[in-house]
TITOR-855612 format. One record per residue (C-alpha): residue in three letters; residue number from 1; x, y, z. Coordinates in Angstrom, 1 decimal, always signed. Each point is the difference from the previous one (the first is absolute). Example, Ala and Ser with C-alpha at 12.3 -4.5 7.8 and 13.67 -1.06 7.14 Angstrom:
[pt "ALA", 1, [+12.3, -4.5, +7.8]]
[pt "SER", 2, [+1.4, +3.4, -0.7]]
This chain:
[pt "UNK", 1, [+83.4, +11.1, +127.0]]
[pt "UNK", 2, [+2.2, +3.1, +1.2]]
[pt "UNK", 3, [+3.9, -0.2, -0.3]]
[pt "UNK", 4, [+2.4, +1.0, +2.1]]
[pt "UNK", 5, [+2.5, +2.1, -0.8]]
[pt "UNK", 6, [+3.8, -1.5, +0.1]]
[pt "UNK", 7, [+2.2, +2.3, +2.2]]
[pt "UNK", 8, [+2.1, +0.5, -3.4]]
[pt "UNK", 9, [-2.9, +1.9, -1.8]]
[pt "UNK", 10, [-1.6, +1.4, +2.9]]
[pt "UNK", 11, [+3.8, +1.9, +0.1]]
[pt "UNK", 12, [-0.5, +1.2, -3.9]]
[pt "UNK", 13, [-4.0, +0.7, +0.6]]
[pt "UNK", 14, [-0.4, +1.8, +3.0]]
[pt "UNK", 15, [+2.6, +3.1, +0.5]]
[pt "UNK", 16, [-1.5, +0.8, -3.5]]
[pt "UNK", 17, [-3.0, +1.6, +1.5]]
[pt "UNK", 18, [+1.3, +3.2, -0.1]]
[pt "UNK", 19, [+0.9, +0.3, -3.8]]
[pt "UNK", 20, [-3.8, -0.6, -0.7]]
[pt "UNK", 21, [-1.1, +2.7, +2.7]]
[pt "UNK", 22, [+2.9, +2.5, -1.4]]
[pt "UNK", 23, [-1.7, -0.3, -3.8]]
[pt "UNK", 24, [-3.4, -0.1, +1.5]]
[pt "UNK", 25, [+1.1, +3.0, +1.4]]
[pt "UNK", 26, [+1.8, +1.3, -3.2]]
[pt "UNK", 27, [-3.3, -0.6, -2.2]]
[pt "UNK", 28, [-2.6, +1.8, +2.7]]
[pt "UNK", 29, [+2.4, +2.8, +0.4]]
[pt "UNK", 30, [+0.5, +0.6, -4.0]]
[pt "UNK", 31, [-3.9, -0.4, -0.8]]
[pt "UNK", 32, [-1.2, +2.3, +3.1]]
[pt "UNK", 33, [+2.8, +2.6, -1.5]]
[pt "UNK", 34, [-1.5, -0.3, -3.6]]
[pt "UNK", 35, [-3.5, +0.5, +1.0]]
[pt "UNK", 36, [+0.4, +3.2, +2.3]]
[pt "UNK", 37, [+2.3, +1.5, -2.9]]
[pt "UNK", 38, [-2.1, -0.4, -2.5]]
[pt "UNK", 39, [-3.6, +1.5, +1.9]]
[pt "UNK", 40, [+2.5, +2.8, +1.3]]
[pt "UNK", 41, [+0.9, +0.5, -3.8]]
[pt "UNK", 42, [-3.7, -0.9, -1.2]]
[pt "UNK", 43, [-1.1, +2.8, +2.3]]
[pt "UNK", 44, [+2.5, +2.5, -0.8]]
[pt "UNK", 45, [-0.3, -0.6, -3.6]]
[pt "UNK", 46, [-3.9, +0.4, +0.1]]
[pt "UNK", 47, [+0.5, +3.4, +2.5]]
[pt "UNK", 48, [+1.8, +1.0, -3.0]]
[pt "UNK", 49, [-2.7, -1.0, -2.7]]
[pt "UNK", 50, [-2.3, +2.1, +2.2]]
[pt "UNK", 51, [+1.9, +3.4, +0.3]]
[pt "UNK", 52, [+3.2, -0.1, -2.0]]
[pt "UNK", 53, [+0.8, +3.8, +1.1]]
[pt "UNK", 54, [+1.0, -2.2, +3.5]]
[pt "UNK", 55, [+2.3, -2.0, -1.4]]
[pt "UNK", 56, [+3.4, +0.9, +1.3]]
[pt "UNK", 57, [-1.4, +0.1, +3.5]]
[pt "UNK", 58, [-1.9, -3.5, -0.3]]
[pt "UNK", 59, [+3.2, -1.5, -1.8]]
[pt "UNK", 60, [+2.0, +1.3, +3.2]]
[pt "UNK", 61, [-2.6, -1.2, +2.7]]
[pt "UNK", 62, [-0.2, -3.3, -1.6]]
[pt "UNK", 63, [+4.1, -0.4, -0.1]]
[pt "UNK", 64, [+0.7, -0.4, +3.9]]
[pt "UNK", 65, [-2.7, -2.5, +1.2]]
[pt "UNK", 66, [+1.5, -2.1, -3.7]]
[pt "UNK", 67, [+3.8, +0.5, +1.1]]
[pt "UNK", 68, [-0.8, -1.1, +3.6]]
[pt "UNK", 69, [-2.1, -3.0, -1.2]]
[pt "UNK", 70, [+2.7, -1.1, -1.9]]
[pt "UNK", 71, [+2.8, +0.6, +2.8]]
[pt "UNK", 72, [-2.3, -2.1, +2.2]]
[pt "UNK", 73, [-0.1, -2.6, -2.9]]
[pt "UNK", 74, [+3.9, -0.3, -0.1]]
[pt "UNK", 75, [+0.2, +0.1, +3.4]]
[pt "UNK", 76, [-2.2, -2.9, +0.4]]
[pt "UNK", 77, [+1.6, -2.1, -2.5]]
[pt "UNK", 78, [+3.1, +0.6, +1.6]]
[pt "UNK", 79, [-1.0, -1.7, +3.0]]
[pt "UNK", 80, [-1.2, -2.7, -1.5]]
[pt "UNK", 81, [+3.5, -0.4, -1.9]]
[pt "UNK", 82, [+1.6, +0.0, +3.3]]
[pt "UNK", 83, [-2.6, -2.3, +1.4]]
[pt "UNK", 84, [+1.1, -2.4, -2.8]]
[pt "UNK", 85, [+3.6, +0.8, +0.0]]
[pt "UNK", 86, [+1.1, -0.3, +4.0]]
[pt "UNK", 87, [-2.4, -2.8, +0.6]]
């Protein structure tokens, strides 16, 4: 036996769609961020472990693609804050 929504909840239900895509959004954004900094710093930390005399130049090769993860991170939730903010 299916119910029909009443116009008065439909109004509360449905223009919250987009607060459950924007932290769907949030959460995919923040685990796909954790898992490529942490190979990118798995891998630079065993490059290290192999040839420590290398260490300031794989330290400064891993910085850049870390920073610009991150940026794209910020960036990403920032969209989804303005998503969830100007809906």
């Amino acid at each position: 036996m299916e119910q029909a929504l009443t116009p008065e909840v439909a109004a509360i239900v449905k223009p919250t769609w987009h607060y459950m895509g924007a932290a769907l959004g949030f959460g995919l954004t923040v685990i796909g961020a954790g898992i490529g900094i942490g190979r990118l710093a798995a891998a630079a930390a065993e490059g290290v472990a192999r040839q420590p005399s290398a260490a300031a130049q794989i330290t400064a090769a891993a910085n850049l693609p870390l920073f610009l993860l991150e940026g794209a991170t910020i960036i990403a939730l920032v969209f989804g804050l303005v998503v969830v903010f100007l809906k």
